[in-house]
N, C-alpha and C positions, 0 to 999 in steps of 0.2 A: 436479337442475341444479346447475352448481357454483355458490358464493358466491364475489363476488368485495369485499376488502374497496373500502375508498372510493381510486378515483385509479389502480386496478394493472390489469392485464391479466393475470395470475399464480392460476392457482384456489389458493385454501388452505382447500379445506374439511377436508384430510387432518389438520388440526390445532387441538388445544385447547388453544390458547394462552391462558391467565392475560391477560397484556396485550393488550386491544384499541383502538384507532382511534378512543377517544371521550373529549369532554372537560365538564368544567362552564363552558368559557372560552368564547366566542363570536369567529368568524372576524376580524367588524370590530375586538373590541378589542383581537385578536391585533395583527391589521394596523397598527390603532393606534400600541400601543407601537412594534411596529418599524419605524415608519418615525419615530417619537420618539428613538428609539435607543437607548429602556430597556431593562436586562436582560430576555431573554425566559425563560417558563418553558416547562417540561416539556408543560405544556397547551396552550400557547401556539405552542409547535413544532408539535403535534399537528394545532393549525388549520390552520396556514398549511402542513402539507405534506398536509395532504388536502383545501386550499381551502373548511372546512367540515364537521366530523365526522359533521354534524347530518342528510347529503344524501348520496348515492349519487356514484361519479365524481368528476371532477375541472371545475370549474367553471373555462373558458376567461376569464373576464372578472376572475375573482380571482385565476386564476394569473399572470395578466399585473400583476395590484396589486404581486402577491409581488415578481416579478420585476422589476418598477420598483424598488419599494424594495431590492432587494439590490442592483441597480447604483446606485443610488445612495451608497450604504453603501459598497462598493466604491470611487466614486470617491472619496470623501472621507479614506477611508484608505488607500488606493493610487495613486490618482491614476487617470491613462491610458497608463502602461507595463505589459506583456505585459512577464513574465519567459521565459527560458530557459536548460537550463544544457548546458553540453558533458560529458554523460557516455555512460559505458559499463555495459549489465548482464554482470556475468558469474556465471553461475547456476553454484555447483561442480558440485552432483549432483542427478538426480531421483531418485533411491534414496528412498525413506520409505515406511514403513508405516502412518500416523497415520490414513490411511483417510477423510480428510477429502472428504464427498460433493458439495463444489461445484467439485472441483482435475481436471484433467486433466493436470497437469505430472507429477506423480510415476510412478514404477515401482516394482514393488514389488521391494523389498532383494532377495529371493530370485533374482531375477533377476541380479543381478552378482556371485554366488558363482564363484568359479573353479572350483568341479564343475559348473556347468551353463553350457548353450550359451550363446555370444555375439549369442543373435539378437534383442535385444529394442531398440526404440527410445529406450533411456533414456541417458546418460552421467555419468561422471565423471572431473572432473578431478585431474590432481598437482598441489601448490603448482606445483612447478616451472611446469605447463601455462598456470594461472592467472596467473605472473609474465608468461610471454610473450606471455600474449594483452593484458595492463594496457599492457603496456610499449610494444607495436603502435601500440595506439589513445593510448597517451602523447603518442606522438612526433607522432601526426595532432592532435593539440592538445587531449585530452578533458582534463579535471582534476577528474572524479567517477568512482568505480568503485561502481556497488551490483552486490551481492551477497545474495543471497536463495535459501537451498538447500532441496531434502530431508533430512528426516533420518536420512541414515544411518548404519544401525550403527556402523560401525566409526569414527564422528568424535568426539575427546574432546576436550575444551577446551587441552589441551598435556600434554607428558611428563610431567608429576604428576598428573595426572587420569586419562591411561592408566591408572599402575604403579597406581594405584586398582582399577579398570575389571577390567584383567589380573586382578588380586588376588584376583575375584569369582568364587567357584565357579561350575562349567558348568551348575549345575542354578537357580542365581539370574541369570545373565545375561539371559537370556530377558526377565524381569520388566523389567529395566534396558532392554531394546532396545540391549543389544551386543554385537556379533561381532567376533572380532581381526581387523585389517587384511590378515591373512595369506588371509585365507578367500574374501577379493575377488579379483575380477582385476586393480582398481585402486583402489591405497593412497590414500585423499583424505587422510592426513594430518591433521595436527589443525587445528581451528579455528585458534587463534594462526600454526600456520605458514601459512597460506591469508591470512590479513589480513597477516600480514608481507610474502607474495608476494606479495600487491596492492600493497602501499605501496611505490608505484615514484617515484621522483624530486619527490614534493612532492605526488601526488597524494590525493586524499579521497577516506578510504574510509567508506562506508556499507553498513553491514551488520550482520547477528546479531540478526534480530528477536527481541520475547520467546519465542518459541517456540523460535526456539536458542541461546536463552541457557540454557534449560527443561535443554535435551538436553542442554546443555554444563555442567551439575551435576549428575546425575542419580547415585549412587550417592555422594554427599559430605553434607555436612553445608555445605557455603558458600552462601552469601545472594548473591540478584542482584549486591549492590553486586563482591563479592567476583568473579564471571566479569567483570564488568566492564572492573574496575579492570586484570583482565591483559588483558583483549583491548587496553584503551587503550593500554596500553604494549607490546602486540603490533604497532599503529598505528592502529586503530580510531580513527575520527574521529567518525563520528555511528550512529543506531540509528533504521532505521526501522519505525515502528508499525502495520508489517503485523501477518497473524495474529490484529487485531484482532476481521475482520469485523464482528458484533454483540456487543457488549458486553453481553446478556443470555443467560440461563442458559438459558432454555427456548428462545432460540432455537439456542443452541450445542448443548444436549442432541439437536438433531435434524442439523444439518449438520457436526458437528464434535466429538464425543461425546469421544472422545480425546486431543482438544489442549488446549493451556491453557485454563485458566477466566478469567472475567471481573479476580476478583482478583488473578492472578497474573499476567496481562498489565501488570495497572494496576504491580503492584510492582515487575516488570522495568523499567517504563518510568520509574519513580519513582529506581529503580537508576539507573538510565542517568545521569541527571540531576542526582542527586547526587555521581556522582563526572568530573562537567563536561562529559557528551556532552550535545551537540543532540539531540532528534528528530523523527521526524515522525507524524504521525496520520494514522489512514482509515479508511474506512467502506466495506466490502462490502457490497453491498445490490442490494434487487430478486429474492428468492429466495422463501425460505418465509415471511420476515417482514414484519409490518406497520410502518404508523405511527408506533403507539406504542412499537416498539422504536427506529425509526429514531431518535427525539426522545430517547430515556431512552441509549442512545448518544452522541449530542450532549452532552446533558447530564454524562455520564463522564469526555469529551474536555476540556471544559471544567472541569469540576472540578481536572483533573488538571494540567491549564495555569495554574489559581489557585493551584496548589502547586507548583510548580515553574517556568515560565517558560520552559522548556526547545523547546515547541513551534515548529516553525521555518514549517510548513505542513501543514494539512489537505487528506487527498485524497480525495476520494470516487469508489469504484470501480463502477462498474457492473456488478452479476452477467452475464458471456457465460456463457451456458447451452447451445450445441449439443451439446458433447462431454462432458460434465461428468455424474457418475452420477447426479445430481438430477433431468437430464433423464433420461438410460438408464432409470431407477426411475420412471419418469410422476411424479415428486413436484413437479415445474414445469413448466410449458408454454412458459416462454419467461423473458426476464429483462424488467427496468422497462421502462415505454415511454418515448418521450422527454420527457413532461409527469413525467414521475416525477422525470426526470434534472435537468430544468430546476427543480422543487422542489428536489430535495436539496443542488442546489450554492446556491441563493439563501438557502434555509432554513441551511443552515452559515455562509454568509455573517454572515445576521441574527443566529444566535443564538450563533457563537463571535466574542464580541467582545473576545478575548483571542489568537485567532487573528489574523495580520496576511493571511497567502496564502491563498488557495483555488486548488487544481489542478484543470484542464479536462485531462483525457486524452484526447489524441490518438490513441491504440492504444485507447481503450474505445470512444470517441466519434464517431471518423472526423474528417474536418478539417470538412468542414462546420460539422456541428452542435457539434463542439468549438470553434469561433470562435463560435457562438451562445451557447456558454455565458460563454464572456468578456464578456459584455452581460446574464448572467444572475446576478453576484457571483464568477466566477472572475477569478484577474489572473495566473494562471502556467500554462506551456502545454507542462508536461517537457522534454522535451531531447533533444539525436541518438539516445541509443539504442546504436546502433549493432548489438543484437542483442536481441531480445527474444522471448523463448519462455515465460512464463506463460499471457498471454491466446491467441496465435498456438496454442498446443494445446490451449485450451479450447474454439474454434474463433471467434476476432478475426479481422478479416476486414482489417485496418488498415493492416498493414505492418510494418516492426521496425526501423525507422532514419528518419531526419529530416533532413537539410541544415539549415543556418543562410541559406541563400540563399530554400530553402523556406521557412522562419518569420519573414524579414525579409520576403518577397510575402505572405505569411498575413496578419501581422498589419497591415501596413499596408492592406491589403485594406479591415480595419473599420475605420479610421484611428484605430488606438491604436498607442503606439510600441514598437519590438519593442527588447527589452532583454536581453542578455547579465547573470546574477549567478554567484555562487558559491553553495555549496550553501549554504551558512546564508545568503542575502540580505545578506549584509554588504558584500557587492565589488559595483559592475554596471559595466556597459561598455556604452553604445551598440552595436546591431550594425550597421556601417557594411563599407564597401570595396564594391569588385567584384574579382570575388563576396565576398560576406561570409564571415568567417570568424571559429572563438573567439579571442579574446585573453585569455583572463585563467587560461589553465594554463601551469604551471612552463617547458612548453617549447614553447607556443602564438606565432607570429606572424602571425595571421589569414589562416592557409591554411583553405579548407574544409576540413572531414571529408569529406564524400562530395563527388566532380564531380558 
């Protein structure tokens, strides 16, 4: 019969995992401090996201404890405004090889070789392509651009990174993961020209997780700081800290064997930071791991915000599991349940007290139970959108775009007030008119985005 650890619906007996779901701390004293609003620990986390290590499940009557105390927490450091921000995703390429077994976005490179057929569902775009699509949704009032790609071969940090790349004989490219741009059907160009093409009239760009920051040094000798510092002055505005998933080793050795490691996430995003980007944090979760990863994660996040400051908001992602080869491989039966999701966002709440936002995903969550979680330590609620093809092809069931008129009936719904910010929380703007619409982009006079 399968084990199931405490709180999941996820069988993981397929795995001998080092860290398990148990503590020497006891749930009440957990509870205690955080509703004291003393630093939590690692054991501590433990409790309050399996209501209990001691017991099997998820005990209803303590997870509603949790959940008090994170909205309370919540309101005392955010008040009762619901953020939102007017952006656009635009993803360049699903090209990658990285093999990552909870992803159904990518295709694999081979597939966009200009000797073989054009039939596969993947794309990529030219700078050029990416300028016209920023500039579209500019003009409809967005003033966020993220950008989250595959990594494909042929994308090198800019012209002296190529003549690098180039330089590499044909028998070591392989090792590197690159192919000339010639050998494609379509040239993405390099990183720097991509963030340049975004950077349309005042717009903020987000993007270059550490994982392609990874790619984007990959035959050099330069340090994070170093891709950085040109992407910044490519236009690079802030960096977000995707790619994270689990910040432990044994749980990456099994969904993610090939991408960055724990440390070299932490350093890119340490990079970022020191040379004056924002960024942001998440947590993929609800897969092969437990508890005790979730909490020693936390704990990373946190660390990492003690040292830098730099964190603008944590988001915690929900594992969609239909399409994704974890499900294909029987290695998961499904992703978190809703008691799971409603821990993970309260439990961040409580124990990053260095964190000011917690994100409720509306593409993870659905609107519903995404307005449940803004009562459960969330207080930001993403933004239009306006295309979103990660979760939608891992099989999200959500939608890929948002109105402002939609998230001003949302949130007044639970009577908290819906608020327009900027990417970094430094700007807000009431969201008011009929119909509502953004104001606070370069070329925004509170028209909607979508009728």
């Amino acid at each position: 019969m399968a084990a199931f650890d405490a709180g999941t619906n996820v069988p993981r007996e397929h795995f001998d995992f080092e860290y398990r779901p148990a503590s020497e701390q006891s749930f009440e004293n957990a509870l205690a401090k955080a509703r004291a609003g003393e630093r939590l620990t690692v054991e501590d986390a433990i409790e309050l996201l399996t209501t209990g290590s001691d017991r099997g499940g998820i005990d209803r009557e303590r997870k509603e404890a949790v959940l008090e105390a994170a909205d309370r927490r919540r309101a005392a450091v955010v008040g009762e405004e619901v953020t939102v921000v007017a952006n656009l995703n635009n993803n360049v390429t699903t090209a990658c090889d990285t093999g990552c077994l909870f992803c159904n976005f990518k295709d694999s490179a081979e597939q966009f070789r200009a000797d073989r057929p054009d039939d596969h569902p993947g794309f990529t775009k030219t700078p050029a392509e990416s300028r016209e699509i920023v500039a579209d949704a500019v003009e409809r009032g967005i003033y966020e651009v993220t950008s989250v790609s595959g990594l494909h071969p042929a994308l090198a940090l800019d012209d002296e990174h190529r003549e690098i790349l180039e330089a590499v004989g044909p028998e070591d490219r392989g090792a590197l993961n690159y192919r000339s741009p010639e050998a494609y059907t379509t040239d993405p160009g390099t990183y720097a020209e991509q963030i340049e093409a975004m950077s349309v009239d005042g717009v903020h760009v987000h993007s270059m997780t550490p994982e392609e920051a990874a790619h984007a040094r990959r035959g050099t000798d330069w340090d994070y700081r170093e891709v950085y510092r040109r992407l910044a002055d490519a236009g690079l505005d802030s960096v977000p800290g995707t790619a994270a998933e689990i910040l432990v080793e044994e749980v990456r050795d099994v969904i993610c064997p090939a991408k960055i490691d724990t440390d070299g996430w932490l350093e890119a995003m340490e990079a970022a930071a020191d040379v004056g980007l924002d960024v942001t944090s998440t947590i993929m979760y609800g897969h092969v791991e437990n508890e005790a990863h979730r909490a020693r994660h936390l704990k990373r996040v946190r660390d990492l915000q003690d040292r830098t400051g730099a964190i603008t908001e944590f988001v915690p992602l929900s594992f969609v599991h239909p399409n994704t080869p974890l499900a294909e491989n029987g290695m998961v039966e499904s992703g978190p349940s809703q008691s799971e999701d409603e821990l993970m966002i309260a439990v961040s709440r409580l124990f990053l007290d260095n964190v000011e936002h917690i994100q409720s995903s509306w593409v993870k969550y659905g609107d519903e139970f995404g307005l449940k979680l803004l009562s459960c330590g969330a207080d930001d609620f993403m933004g239009t959108i306006l295309s979103e093809e990660i979760t939608a092809r891992a099989g999200g069931e959500f939608g890929q775009y948002r109105s402002f008129a939609d998230y001003d009936e949302l949130v007044r719904s639970i009577g908290r007030i819906p608020v327009e910010r900027s990417t970094d929380y430094r700007q807000r703007e009431p969201i008011r008119g009929d119909p509502p619409g953004p104001r606070l982009g370069p070329q925004a006079d509170g028209t909607p985005l979508i009728e």
